[in-house]
C-alpha positions, 0 to 999 in steps of 0.5 A: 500500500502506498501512503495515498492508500493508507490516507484514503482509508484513515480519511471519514468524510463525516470527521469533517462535516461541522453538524457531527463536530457539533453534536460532538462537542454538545454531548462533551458539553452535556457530559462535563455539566453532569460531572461538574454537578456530581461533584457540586452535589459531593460538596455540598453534602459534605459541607453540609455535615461540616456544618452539623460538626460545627453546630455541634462542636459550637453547642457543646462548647457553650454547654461546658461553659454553662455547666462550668458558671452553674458548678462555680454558682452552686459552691458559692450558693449554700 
């Protein structure tokens, strides 16, 4: 075979037709945006339980200094 022969057979003329590379490059569009939302969703999930930890860790902390004021109240209190 000779390289005009290789080309002709390497050659899709559809490759070239513009409505095919656009179609292409919408579902690559579509594909990215799913993804891009899946790791969004991933996020926000995962800031959301940060969130509830923060909440907690806030609770706890005003919760131990209550019960710290309570404890220093009830020793001076007879």
């Amino acid at each position: 075979m000779t390289d005009t022969q290789d080309f002709r057979l390497a050659y899709d003329p559809k490759m070239f037709d513009p409505a095919v590379r656009i179609e292409a490059n919408e579902r690559l569009a579509a594909l990215q945006f799913e993804m891009l939302n899946t790791r969004l969703d991933r996020i926000e999930e995962a800031m959301e339980r940060l969130e509830k930890r923060l909440w907690l860790t806030v609770f706890g902390v005003a919760a131990a200094i209550l019960t710290q004021a309570f404890q220093s109240f009830m020793t001076v209190t007879p």
